[in-house]
C-alpha positions as CSV (number, residue, x, y, z in Angstrom):
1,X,9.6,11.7,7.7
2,X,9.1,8.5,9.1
3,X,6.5,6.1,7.4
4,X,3.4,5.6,8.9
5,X,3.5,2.1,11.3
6,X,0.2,-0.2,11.5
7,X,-1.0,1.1,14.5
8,X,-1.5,4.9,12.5
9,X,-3.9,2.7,10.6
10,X,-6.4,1.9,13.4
11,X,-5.0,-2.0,13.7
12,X,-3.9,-2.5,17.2
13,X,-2.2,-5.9,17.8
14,X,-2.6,-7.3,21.2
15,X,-3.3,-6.0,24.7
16,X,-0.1,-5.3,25.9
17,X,1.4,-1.4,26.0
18,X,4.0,-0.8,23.1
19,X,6.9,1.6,23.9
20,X,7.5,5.0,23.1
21,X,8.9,4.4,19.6
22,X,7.0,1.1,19.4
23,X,10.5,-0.2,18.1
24,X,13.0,-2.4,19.5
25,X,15.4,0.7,20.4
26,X,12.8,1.0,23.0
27,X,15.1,-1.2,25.0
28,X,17.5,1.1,26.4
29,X,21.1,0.8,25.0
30,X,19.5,-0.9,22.1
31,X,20.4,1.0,18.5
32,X,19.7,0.4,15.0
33,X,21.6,1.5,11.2
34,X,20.9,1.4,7.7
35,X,22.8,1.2,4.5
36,X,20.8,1.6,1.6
37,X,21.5,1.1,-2.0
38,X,18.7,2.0,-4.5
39,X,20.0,2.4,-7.8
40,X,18.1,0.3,-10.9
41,X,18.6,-3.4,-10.5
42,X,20.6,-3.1,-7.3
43,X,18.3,-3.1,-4.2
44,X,19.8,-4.1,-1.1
45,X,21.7,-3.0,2.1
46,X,22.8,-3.4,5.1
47,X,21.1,-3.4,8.9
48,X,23.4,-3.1,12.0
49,X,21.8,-3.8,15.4
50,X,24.2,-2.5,18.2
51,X,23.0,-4.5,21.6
52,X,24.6,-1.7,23.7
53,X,26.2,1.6,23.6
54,X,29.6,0.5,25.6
55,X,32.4,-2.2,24.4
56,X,30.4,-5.2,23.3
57,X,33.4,-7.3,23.9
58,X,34.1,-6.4,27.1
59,X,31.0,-6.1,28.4
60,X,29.2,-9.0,26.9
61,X,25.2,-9.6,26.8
62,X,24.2,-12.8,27.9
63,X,21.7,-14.5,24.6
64,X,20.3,-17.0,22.6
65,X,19.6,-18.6,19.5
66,X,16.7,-20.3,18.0
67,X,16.7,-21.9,14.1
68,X,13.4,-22.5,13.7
69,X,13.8,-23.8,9.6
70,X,17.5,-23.7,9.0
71,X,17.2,-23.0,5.1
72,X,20.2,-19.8,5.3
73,X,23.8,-19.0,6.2
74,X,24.0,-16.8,9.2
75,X,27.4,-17.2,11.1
76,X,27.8,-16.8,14.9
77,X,25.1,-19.1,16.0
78,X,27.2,-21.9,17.1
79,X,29.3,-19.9,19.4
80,X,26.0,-18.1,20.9
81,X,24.3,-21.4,21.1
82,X,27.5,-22.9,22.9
83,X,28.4,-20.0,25.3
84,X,25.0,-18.2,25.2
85,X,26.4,-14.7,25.0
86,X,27.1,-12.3,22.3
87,X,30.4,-10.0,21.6
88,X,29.8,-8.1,18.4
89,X,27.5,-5.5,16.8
90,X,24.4,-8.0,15.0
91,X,24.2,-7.5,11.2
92,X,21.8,-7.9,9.2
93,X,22.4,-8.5,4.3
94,X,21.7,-10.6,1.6
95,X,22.3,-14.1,1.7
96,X,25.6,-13.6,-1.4
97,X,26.8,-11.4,1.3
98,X,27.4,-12.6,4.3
99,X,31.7,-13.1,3.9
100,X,31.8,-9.4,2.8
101,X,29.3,-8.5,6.5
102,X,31.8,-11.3,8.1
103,X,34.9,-9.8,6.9
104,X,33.9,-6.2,7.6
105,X,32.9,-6.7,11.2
106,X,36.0,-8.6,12.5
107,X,38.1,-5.4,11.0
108,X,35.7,-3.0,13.0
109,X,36.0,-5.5,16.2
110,X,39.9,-5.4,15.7
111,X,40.1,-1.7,15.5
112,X,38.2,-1.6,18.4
113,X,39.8,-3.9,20.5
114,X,43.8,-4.3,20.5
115,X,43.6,-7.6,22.3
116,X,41.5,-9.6,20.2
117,X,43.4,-12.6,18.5
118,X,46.6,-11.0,20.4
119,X,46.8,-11.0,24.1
120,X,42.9,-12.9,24.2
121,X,40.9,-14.7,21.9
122,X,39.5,-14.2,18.7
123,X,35.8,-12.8,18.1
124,X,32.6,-14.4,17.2
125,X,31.0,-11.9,14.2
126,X,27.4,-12.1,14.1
127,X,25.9,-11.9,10.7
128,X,22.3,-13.1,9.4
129,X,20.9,-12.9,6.0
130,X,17.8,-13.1,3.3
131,X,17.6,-13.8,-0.1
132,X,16.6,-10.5,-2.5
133,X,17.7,-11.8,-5.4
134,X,14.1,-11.3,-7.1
135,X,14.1,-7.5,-6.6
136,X,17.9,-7.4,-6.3
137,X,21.3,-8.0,-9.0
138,X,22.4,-10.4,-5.7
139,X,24.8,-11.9,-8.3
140,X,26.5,-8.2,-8.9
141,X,28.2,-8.3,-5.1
142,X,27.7,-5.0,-4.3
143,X,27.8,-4.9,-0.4
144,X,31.6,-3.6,0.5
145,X,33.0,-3.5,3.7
146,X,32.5,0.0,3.4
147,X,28.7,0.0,3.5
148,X,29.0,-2.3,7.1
149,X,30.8,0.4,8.8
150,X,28.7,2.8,7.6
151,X,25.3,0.9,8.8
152,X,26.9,0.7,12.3
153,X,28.1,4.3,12.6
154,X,24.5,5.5,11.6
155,X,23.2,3.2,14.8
156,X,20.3,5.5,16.4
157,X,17.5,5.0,18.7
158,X,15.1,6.4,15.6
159,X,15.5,4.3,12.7
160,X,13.7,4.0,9.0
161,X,11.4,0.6,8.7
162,X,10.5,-0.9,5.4
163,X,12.5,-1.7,2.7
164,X,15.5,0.0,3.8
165,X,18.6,-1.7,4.4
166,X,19.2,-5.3,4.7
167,X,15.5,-5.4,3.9
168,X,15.4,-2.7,0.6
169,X,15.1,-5.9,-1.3
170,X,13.2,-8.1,0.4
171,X,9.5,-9.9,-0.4
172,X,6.9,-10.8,2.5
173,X,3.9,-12.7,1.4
174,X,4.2,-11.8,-2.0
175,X,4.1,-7.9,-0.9
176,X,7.0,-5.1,-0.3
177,X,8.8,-6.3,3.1
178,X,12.0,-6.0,4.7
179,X,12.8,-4.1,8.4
180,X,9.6,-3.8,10.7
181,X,9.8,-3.8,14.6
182,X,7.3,-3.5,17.8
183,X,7.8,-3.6,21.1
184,X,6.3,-4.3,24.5
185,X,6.1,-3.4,27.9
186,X,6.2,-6.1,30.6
187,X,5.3,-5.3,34.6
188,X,7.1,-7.5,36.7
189,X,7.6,-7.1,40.6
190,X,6.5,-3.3,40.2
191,X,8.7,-2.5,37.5
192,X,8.7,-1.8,33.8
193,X,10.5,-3.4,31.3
194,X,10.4,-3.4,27.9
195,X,11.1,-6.4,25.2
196,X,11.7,-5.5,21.8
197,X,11.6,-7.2,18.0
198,X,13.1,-6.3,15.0
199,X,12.3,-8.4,11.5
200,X,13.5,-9.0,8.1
201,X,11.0,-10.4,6.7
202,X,11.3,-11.8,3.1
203,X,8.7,-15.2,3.2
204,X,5.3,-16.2,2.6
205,X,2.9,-16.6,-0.1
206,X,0.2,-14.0,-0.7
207,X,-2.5,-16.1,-0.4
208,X,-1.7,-17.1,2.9
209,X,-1.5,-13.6,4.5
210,X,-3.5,-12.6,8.1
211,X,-3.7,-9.0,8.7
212,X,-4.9,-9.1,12.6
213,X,-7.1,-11.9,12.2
214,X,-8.6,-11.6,8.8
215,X,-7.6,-13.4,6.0
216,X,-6.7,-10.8,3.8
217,X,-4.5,-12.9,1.1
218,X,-7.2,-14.2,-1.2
219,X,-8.8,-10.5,-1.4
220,X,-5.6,-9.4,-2.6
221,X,-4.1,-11.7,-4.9
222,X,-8.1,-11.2,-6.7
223,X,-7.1,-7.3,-6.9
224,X,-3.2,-7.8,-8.2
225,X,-4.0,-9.5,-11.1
226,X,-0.1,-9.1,-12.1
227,X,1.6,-10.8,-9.2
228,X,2.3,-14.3,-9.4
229,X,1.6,-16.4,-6.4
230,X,4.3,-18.5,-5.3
231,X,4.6,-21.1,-2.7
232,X,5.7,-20.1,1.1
233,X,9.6,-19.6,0.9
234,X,12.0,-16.9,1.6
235,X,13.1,-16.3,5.2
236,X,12.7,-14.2,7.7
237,X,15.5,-12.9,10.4
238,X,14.4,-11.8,14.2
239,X,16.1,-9.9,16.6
240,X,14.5,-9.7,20.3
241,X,16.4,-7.7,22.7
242,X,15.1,-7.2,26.7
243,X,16.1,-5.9,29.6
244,X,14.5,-8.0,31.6
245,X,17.1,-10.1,33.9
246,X,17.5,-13.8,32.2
247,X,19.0,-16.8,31.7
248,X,20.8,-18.0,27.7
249,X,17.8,-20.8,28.8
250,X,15.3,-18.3,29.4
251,X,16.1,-16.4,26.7
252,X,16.0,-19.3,24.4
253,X,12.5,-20.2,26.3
254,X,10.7,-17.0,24.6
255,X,12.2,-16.6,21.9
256,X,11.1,-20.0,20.3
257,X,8.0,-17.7,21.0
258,X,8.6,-15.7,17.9
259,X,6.7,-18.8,16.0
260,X,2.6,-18.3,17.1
261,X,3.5,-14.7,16.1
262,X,4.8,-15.4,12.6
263,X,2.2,-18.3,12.2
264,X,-0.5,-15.5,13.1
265,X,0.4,-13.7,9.5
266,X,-0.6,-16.8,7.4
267,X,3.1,-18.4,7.6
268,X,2.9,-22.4,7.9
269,X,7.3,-22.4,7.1
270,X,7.7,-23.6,3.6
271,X,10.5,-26.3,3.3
272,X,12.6,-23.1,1.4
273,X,12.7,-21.0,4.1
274,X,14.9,-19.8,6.7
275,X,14.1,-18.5,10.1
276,X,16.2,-17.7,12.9
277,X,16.1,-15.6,15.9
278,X,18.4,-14.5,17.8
279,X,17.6,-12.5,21.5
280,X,19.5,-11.3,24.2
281,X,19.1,-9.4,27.2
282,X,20.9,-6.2,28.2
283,X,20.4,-6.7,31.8
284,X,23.4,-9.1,33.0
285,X,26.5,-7.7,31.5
286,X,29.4,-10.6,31.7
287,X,33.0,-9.1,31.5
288,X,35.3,-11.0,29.1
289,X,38.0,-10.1,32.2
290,X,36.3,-10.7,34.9
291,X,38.1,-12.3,37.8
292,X,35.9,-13.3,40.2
293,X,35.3,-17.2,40.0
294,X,31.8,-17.1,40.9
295,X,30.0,-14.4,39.3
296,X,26.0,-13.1,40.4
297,X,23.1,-12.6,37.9
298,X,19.5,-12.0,38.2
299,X,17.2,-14.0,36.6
300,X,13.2,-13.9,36.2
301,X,10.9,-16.1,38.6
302,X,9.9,-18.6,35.3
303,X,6.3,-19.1,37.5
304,X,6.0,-15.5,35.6
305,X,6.9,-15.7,32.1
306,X,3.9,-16.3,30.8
307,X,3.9,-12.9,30.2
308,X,7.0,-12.4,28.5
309,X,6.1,-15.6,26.2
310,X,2.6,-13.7,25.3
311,X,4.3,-10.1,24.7
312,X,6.7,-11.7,22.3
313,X,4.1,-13.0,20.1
314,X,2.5,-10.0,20.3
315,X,5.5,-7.8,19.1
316,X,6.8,-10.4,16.9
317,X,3.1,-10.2,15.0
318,X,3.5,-6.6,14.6
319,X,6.7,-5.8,14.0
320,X,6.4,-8.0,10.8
321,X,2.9,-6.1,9.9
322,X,4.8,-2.5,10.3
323,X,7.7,-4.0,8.0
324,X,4.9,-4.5,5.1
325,X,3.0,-1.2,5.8
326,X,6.1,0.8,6.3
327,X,7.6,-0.2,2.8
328,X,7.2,1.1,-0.7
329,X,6.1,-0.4,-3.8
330,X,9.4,-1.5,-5.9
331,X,10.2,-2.9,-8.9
332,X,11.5,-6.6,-9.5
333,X,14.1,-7.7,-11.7
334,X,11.9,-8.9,-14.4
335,X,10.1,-5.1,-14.1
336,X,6.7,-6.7,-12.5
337,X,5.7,-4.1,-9.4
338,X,6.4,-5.6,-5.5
339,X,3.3,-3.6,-4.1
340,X,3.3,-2.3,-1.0
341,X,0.6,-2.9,1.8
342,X,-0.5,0.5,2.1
343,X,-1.0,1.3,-1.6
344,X,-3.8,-1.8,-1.2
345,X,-5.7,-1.4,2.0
């Protein structure tokens, strides 16, 4: 059964129509996959975010990247920054396990792709990460290779938010976070399109928190007179995916949007945390053997992305609201409870 999301709570963020899953799989093509390991001390996981359903090294998505505090140790960005495409499945861990996600996904691109490092290049993994060492025994290692594959061959348009996978041990303002997403739809030139988000979220101090305008934080750290309140750090990992035609620029235009939308929780950035973002669009496929010297690709009339900009804030708001309200309350390391929204509203 799938948890309850903020808008089955009577909060309704924005103005803009959500899709029909209100998630980022909304995006057609676009599919999501969880590993989760729930056993004592050892919280964690592992999220896969598949871009597309075809060869993602063939048929490459053009994309962007955005560090907006660079406090973390996701691999891939340079390339994506450089090129501004992407050519592997995204995945999403804990910080201590990043090689293992690293190692994992080149063996899955290889066995998918004879040519890679033989008769072409080599591959440019994409792996992003948060710190649950508070809930989690981050220090035990206990992502294998064998719970990657597994995250990516459970990719499905309907996918389990909260603290499942990468985000089973994750913290957001002080509260049970991890995997929360939203999504949007956009009219441009008569047509529908849809932009979607997908969070990790593991930052923030309690005190700090905005649910939809109110500043809920202060009522709540008065009712949980067992939590301790700790200064904004953590992280917090976003995926946008589109299909509206764009530019690596224009992609990298809105996603720096993902900020007002984080900022509208209570976040200010503490100087310990990491976010990143990473978008792409699934309209513009570029073949890694394509011929053709000068190749064609549409690309939005910018005089009109005002709206994009203002539905990624939107989305981006949400999706880290349905990551706290779709979560459970879980235990921490030192036995204290993580509460989840829902058990306090």
């Amino acid at each position: 059964m799938t948890d309850k999301k903020i808008r089955d709570y009577g909060i309704n963020i924005g103005t803009f129509a959500t899709g029909n899953n209100n998630s980022i799989t909304d995006v057609k093509g676009v599919k999501v996959g969880h590993t989760t390991i729930n056993d004592g001390v050892i919280k964690t996981g592992v999220t896969a975010i598949l871009p597309h359903e075809g060869n993602i090294f063939k048929d490459k998505l053009i994309a962007a990247c955005h560090v907006i505090n660079g406090f973390g140790k996701s691999t891939g960005l340079i390339q994506i920054e450089e090129l501004g495409t992407i050519e592997t499945p995204i995945i999403l861990t804990n910080t201590l396990s990043v090689g293992t996600a690293h190692e994992a996904l080149v063996k899955y691109m290889l066995n998918h792709n004879d040519d890679i490092g033989n008769t072409t290049g080599t591959v440019n993994p994409i792996i992003c990460e948060c710190n649950d060492g508070e809930i989690n025994d981050i220090r035990g290692l206990h992502i294998k290779e064998e719970h990657i594959y597994e995250a990516i061959e459970k990719c499905d348009i309907d996918f389990a938010e909260g603290n499942v996978g990468a985000g089973t041990g994750m913290i957001c303002y002080g509260l049970k976070g991890g995997i929360g997403s939203s999504s949007r739809i956009i009219e441009l030139g008569n047509t529908q399109y849809t932009l979607g988000v997908l969070v990790l979220s593991n930052f923030g101090s309690l005190k700090d928190f905005v649910l939809n305008g109110q500043q809920l934080g202060n009522k709540l750290s008065d009712k949980i007179k067992d939590i301790s309140i700790k200064e904004d750090k953590g992280s917090i990992i976003l995926i946008l995916a589109t299909d509206i035609p764009l530019s690596s620029r224009q992609i990298k235009r809105i996603i720096k949007r993902v900020y007002p939308g984080i900022s509208r929780t209570g976040s200010y950035t503490g100087n310990g945390s990491g976010e990143v973002v990473i978008g792409f669009s699934t309209a513009n496929v570029i073949e890694h053997y394509e011929e053709e010297d000068i190749v064609n690709i549409q690309v939005i009339n910018e005089n009109k992305i005002n709206k994009v900009f203002k539905a990624t804030v939107e989305a981006t708001e949400e999706a880290i609201l349905n990551s706290l309200i779709c979560s459970h309350t879980s235990t921490a390391r030192d036995g204290k409870p993580v509460y989840s929204l829902k058990d306090l509203i």
